[in-house]
C-alpha positions in Angstrom: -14.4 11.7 25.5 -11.8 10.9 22.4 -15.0 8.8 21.0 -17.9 11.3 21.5 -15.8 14.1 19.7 -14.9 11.6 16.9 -19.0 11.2 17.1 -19.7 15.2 16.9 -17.5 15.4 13.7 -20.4 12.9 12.2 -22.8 14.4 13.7 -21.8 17.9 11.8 -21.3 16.3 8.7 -25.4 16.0 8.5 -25.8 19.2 7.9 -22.8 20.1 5.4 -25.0 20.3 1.9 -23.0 19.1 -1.2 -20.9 22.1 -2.4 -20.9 22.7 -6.3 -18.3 25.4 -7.8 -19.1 26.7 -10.8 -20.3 29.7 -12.4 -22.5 31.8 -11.3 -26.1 32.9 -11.3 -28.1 29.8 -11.5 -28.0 29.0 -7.5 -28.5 30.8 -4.3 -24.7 30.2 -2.3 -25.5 30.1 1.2 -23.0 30.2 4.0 -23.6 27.8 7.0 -22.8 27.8 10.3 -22.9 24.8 12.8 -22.2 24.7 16.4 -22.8 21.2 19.0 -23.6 20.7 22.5 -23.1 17.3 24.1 -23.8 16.4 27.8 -20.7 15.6 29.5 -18.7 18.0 27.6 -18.0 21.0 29.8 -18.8 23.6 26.7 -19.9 23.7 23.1 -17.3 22.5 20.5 -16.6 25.9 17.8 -18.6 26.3 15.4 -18.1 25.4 11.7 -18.6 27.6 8.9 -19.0 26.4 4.9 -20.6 27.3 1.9 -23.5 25.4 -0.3 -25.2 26.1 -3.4 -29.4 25.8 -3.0 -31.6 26.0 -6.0 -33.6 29.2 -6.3 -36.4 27.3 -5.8 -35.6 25.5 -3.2 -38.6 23.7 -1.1 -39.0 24.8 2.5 -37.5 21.5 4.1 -34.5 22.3 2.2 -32.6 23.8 5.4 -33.5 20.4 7.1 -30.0 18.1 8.2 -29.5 15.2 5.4 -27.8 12.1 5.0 -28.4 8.8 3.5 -28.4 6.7 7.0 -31.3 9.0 8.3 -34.8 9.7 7.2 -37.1 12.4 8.4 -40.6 12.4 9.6 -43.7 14.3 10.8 -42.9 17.3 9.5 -44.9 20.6 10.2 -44.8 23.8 9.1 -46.4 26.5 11.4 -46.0 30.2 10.2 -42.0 30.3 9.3 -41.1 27.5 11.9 -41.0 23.7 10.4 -41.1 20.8 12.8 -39.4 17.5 12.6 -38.4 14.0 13.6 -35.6 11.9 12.9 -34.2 8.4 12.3 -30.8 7.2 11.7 -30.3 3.4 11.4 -27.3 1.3 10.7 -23.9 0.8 13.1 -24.9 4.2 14.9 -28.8 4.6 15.6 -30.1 7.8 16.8 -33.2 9.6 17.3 -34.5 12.9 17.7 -36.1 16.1 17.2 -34.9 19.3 14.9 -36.8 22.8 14.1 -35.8 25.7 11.8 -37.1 29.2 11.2 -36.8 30.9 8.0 -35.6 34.7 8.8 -37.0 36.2 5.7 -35.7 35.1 2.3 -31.5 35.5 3.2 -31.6 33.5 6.5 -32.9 31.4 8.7 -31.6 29.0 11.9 -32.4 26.1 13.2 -31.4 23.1 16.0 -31.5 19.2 16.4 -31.5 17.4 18.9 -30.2 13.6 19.2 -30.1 11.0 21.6 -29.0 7.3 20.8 -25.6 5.3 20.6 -22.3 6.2 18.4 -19.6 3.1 18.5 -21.3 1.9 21.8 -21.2 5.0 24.0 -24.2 6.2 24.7 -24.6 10.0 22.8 -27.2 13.2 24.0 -26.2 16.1 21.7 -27.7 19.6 20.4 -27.0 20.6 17.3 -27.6 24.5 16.5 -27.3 25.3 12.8 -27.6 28.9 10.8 -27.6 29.5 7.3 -27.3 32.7 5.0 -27.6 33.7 1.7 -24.0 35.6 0.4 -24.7 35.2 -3.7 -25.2 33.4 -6.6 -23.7 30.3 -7.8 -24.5 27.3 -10.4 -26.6 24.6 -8.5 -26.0 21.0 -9.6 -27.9 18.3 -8.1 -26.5 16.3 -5.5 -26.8 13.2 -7.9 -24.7 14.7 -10.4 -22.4 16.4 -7.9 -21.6 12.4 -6.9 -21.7 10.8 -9.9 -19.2 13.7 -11.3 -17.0 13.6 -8.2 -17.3 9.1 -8.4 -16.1 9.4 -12.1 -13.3 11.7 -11.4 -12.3 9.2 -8.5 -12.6 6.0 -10.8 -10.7 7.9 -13.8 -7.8 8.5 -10.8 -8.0 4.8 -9.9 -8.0 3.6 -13.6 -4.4 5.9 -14.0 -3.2 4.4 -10.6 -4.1 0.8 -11.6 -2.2 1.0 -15.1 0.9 3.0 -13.8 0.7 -0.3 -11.2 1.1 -2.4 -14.1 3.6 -0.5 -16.1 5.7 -0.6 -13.2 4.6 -4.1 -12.5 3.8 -2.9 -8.7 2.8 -6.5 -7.4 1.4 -4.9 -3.9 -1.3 -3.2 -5.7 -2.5 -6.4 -6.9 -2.1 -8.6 -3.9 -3.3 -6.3 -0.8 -6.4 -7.2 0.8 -9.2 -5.2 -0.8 -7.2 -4.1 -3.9 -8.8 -1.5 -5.7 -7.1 -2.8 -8.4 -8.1 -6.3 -8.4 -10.2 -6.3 -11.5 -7.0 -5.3 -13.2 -4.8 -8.5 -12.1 -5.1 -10.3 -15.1 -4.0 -7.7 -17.1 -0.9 -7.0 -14.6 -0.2 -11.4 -14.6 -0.5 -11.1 -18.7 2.8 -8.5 -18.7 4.3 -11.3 -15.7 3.5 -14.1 -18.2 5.6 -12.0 -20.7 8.5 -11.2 -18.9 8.2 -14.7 -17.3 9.2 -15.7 -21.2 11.8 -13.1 -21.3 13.4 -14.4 -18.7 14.2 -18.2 -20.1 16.6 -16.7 -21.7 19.8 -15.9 -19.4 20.2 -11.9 -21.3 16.4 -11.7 -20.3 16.7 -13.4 -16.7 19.5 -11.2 -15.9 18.1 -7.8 -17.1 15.0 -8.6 -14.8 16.9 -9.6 -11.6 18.9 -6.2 -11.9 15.3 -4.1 -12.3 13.0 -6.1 -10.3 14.3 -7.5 -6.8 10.9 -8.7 -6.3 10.4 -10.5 -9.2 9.9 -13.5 -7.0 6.9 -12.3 -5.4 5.5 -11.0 -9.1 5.7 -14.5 -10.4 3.8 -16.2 -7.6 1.3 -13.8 -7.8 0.3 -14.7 -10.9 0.8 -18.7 -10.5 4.3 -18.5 -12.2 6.9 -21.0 -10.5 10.0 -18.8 -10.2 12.1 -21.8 -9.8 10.9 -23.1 -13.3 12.2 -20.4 -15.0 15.4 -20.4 -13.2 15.5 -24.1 -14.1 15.0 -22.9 -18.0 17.3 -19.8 -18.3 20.1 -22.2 -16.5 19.6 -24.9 -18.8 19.5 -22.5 -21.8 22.8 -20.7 -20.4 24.5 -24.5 -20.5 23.6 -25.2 -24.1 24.7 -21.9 -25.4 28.1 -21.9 -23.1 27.6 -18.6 -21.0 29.6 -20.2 -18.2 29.7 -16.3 -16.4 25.7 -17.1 -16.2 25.6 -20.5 -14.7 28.4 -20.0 -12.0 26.4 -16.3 -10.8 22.9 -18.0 -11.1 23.0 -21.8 -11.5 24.0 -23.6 -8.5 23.3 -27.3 -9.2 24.4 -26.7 -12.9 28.1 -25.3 -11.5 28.7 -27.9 -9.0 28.0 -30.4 -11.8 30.5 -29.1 -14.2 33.1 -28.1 -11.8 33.4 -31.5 -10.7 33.8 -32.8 -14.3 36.2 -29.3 -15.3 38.2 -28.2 -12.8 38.4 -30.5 -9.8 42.1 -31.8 -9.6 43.1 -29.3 -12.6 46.1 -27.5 -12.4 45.3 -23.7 -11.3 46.8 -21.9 -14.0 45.2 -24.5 -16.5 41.4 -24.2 -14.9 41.8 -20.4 -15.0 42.5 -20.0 -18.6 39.8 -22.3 -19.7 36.5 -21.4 -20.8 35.4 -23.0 -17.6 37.3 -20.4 -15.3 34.5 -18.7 -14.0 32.7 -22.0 -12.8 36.3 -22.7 -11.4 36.2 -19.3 -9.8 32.9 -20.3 -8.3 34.0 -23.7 -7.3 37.1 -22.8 -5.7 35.5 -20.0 -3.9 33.1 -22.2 -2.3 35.6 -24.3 -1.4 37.4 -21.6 0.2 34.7 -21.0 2.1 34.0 -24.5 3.4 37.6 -24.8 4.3 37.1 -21.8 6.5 34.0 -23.0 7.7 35.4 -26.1 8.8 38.0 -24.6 10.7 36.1 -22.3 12.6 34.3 -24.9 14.1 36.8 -27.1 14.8 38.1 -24.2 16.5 35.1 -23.4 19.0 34.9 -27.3 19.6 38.3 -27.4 22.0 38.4 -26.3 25.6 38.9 -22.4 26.5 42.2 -23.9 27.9 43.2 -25.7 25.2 42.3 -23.0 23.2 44.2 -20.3 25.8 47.7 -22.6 25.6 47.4 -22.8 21.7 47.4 -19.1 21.5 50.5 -18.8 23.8 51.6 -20.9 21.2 51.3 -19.6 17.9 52.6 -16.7 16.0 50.4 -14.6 14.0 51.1 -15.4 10.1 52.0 -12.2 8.1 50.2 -10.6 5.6 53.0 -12.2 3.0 52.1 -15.8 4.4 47.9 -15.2 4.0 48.3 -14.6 0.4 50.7 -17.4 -0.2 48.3 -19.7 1.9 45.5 -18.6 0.0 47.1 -19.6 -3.6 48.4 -22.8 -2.4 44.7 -23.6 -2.0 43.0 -22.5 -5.1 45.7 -24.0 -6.9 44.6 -27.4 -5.0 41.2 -26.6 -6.2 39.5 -28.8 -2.8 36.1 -30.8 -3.9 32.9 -29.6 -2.4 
């Protein structure tokens, strides 16, 4: 049932004429009323009420439902009834039959009927339809209606698709169907740019903090982010900025710590223009120290482990931080 109701709202979109608001008086403004019937459904879904704008001069097969899938045929005019057949082809084929009756110049009514498929379920539906005139309004044809309302939405796009790149949104650039794929290489020339900027470790380093993605940016636009993390590291070397190379050069800090600070004297490493690669390196030591230990722990037996326990006293607070010095002082390799 979800399905053939999902079908009806279709089905009443055929006879919703394009709606143009404007100023008055060069249109008749009709209101329009639509109502369904579908066999299996145990009543009539509620009607629908909306407006359209109709030339004054608007031909007598004017009332008739419309949409671009479906084509009508055979149609005969008898007194003020008009006959008709109709087609729709594509995913959803139906056929069927439709009338109207003009009720004088300010109304008429009318009804189609349908029978075909709609997403693979078979469909048998009535369509009952009233319209009537309620004033004057300024008619645009349904071609211009479109092609205004199409600009409008390709204006919105064009704003979306530059505020994508002033942001340097990556997503909008890489989804599938990107409606602002034609605008990529405009989006990978600011990359390109900042890729530059970013050689240089003041530049690398005021991107990082901005864009966490900046990754996912470069790759997008066939920039190797490991290239210019290479060049901003080997730039931060030549020109000394040690507090660069020990937060973002890995390789680079092990290499100088081993030929700086390993076996230094603590106090000496830490007041040398090298201290914050020492920092780094005896950090990482630290950390490997700990490491190391923590397996070794889990490796014994539970009992082993239980006795040991028994054993020990729990250092104090006083003996952590002494511990702790006595080992960056040491300043353990790698």
């Amino acid at each position: 049932m979800p399905t053939r109701i999902k079908s009806a709202v279709f089905a009443l979109c055929l006879i919703s004429p394009l709606t143009a608001f404007s100023a008055p008086d060069t249109g008749e403004l009709w209101q329009i009323t639509t109502s369904m019937e579908m066999e299996g459904m145990p009543m009539a879904m509620p009607g629908q009420t909306s407006k359209a704008c109709l030339p004054k001069d608007r031909k007598g097969d004017a009332a008739i439902p419309k949409d671009e899938s479906c084509t009508t045929t055979d149609l005969r005019k008898s007194g003020n009834k008009t006959s008709y057949k109709i087609a729709c082809q594509g995913k959803n084929k139906m056929t069927g039959t439709g009338e109207f009756e003009d009720q004088g110049s300010d109304s008429y009514r009318g009804k189609m009927h349908l029978t075909g498929t709609m997403d693979g379920e078979k469909m048998d539906m009535t369509q009952k339809f009233s319209g009537k005139r309620i004033g004057t309004c300024k008619y645009e044809e349904p071609a211009a209606v479109v092609k205004k309302y199409q600009e409008q939405a390709d204006k919105q796009k064009q704003m979306s698709c530059k505020q994508s790149i002033d942001e340097l949104n990556v997503y909008m650039f890489t989804m599938k169907d990107s409606p602002c794929a034609a605008q990529k290489p405009e989006f990978c020339k600011r990359v390109s740019a900042l890729s530059q900027q970013m050689r240089e470790p003041d530049g690398y380093e005021a991107t990082i903090r901005k864009y966490s993605n900046w990754q996912d940016m470069m790759r997008a636009c066939n920039q190797d982010p490991a290239t210019v993390t290479s060049t901003a590291c080997k730039r931060a070397t030549d020109t000394r900025k040690w507090e660069f190379v020990a937060a973002q050069c890995a390789a680079e800090s092990k290499v100088l710590a081993k030929k700086n600070c390993e076996g230094r004297d603590y106090t000496e490493a830490m007041e040398s223009e090298f201290a914050p690669i020492c920092r780094r390196y005896a950090s990482a030591s630290l950390n490997k120290s700990g490491s190391s230990k923590a397996k070794a722990g889990k490796s014994g037996s539970l009992s082993g482990t239980a006795e040991a326990a028994k054993k020990e006293t729990a250092p104090s607070a006083t003996d952590v931080v002494k511990d702790e010095a006595k080992k960056l002082r040491k300043l353990l390799p790698f």
